[in-house]
C-alpha positions in Angstrom: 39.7 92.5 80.9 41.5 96.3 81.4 40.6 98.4 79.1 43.5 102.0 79.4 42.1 104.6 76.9 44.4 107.4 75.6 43.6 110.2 74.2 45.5 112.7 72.1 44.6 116.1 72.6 45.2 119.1 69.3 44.9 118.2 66.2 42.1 115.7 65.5 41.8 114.8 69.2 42.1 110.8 68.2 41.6 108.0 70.7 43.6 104.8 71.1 42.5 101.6 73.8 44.4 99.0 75.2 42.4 96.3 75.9 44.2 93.5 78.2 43.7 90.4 79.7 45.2 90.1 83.3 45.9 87.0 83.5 48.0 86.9 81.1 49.6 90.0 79.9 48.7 89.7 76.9 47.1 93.1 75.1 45.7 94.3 71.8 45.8 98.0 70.8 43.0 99.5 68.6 44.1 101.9 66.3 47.2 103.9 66.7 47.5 107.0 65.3 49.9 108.5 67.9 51.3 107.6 70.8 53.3 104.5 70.2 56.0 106.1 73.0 53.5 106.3 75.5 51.3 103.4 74.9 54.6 101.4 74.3 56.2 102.3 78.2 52.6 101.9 80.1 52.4 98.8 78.5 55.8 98.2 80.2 55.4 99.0 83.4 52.3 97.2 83.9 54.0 94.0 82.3 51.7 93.8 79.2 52.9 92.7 75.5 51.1 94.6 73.2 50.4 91.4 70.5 48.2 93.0 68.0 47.1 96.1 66.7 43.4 96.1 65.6 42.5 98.8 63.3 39.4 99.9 63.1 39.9 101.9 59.5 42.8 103.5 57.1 42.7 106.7 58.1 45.9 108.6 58.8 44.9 109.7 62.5 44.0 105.7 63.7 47.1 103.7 61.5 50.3 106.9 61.0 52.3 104.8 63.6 51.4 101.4 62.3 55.1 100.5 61.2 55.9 101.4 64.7 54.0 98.5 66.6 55.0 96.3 63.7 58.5 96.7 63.6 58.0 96.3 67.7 56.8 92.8 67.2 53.0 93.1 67.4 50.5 92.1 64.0 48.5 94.8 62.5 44.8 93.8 61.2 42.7 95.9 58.9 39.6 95.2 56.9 40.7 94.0 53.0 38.9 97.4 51.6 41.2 99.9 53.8 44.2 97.7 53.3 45.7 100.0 50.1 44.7 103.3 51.9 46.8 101.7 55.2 49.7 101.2 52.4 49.6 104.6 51.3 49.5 106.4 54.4 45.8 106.6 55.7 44.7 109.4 53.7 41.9 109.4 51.1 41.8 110.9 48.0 42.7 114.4 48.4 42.1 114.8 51.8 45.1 116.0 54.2 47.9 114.5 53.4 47.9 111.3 54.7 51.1 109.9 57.2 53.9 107.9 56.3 53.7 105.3 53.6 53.3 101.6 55.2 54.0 99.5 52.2 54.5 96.5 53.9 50.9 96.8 54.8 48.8 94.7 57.7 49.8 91.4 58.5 45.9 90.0 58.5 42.9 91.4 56.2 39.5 91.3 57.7 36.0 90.5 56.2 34.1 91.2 58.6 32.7 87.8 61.4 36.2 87.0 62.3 37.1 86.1 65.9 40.7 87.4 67.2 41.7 85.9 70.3 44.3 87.9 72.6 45.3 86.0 75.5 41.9 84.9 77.2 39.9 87.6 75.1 38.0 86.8 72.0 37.3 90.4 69.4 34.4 89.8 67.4 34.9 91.9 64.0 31.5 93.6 62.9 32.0 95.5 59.4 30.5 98.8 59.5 31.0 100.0 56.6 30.1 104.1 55.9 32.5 106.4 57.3 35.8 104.3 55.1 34.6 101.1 53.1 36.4 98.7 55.7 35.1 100.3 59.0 35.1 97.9 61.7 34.2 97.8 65.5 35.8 95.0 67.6 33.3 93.5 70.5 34.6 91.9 73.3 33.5 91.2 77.3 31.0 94.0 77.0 33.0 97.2 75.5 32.5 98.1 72.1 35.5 99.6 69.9 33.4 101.9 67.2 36.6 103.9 65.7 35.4 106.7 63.5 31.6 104.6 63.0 30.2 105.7 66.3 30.3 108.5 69.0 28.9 109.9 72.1 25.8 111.5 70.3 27.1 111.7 66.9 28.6 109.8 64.3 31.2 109.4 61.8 31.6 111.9 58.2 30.9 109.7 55.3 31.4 112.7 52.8 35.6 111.2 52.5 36.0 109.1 49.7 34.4 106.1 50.1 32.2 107.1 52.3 28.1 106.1 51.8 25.1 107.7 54.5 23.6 104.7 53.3 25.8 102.3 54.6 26.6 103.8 57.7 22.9 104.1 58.5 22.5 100.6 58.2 26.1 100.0 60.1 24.9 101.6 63.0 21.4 100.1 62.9 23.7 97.3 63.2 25.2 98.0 66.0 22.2 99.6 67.9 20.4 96.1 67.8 23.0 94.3 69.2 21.9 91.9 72.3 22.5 93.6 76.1 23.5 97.0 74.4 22.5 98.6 78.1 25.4 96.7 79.6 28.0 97.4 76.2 30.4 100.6 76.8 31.3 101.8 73.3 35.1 103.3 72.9 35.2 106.0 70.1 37.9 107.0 67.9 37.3 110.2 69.0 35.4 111.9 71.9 34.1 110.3 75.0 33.3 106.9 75.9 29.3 106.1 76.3 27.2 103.4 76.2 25.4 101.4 73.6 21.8 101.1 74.9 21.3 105.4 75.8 22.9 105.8 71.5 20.5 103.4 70.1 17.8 105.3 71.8 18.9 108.8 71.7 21.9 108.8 68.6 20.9 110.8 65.8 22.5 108.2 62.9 19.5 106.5 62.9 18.0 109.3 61.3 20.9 109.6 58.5 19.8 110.3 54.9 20.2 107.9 51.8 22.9 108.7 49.0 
């Protein structure tokens, strides 16, 4: 696997990942907020077909460009509880003002325990609820897609609607007790890429208060 990270300086500074499997071209994008220009002629000139776009919650800055990718050809897939935030645009209740209305909304709404397979690679969805109500992170072949749950020595806001400290506490518990987390690189919405083992010992969300 090829993992190409992208990162969009200014406003927000959001990531986006495409994660692809060599052998044979096929590719999955996770989240795609901006971009779709770029992401859309690299994955051209290195012969990959971006298949699906795995979104790792509804906000504005990971999904705005989500009709983009569809009407391209690839499937979009969101957890059910950020599905009518996706719809409307991404944005919470009265926070920014959200991107462009998606009412066709994703082609595939996730639990959470779901396997996607891409080519040869196989996404593990783990819900993590707390920052958005259908947070996910997608594990495959040792890198760890955390969206908006996890960062390099921080974590996500959950004061947005639909946010809980609770639940994000016990997401990235979660996460931090995953099995070989020293040899797990974690790819943030935002920020720069670390590793799973040095957060679970060092990350201050384990130390987030209850609601």
């Amino acid at each position: 696997m090829e993992v190409y990270a992208f990162n969009f300086h200014g406003f927000l500074g959001v990531n986006a990942y495409l994660a692809a499997d060599g052998d044979t071209g096929s590719a999955a994008l996770i989240d795609c907020g901006r971009g779709f220009k770029k992401i859309s002629d690299f994955a051209a000139e290195k012969g990959l077909k971006v298949e699906k776009v795995l979104l790792t919650h509804g906000h504005f800055d990971h999904v705005s460009e989500a009709a983009k990718w569809k009407e391209a050809g690839a499937e979009i897939y969101i957890h059910a509880a950020d599905a009518e935030m996706l719809k409307k645009g991404g944005s919470p209740d009265g926070f920014f003002a959200g991107g462009p209305e998606f009412p066709e909304g994703a082609d595939v709404l996730l639990l959470g325990g779901e396997k996607i397979c891409v080519g040869n690679l196989v996404f593990s969805v783990i819900h993590t609820p707390g920052h958005s109500p259908g947070s996910v992170c997608y594990l495959t072949d040792g890198a760890l897609f955390t969206g908006d749950t996890l960062f390099k020595g921080s974590f996500g806001r959950y004061d947005f609607a639909g946010g809980s400290s609770r639940e994000l506490k016990r997401s990235l518990e979660r996460l931090f007790a995953l099995p070989g987390a020293d040899g797990i690189t974690v790819y943030p919405g935002h920020d720069e890429i670390t590793v799973l083992g040095k957060e679970a010992q060092t990350n201050p969300g384990r130390y987030c208060p209850d609601d």
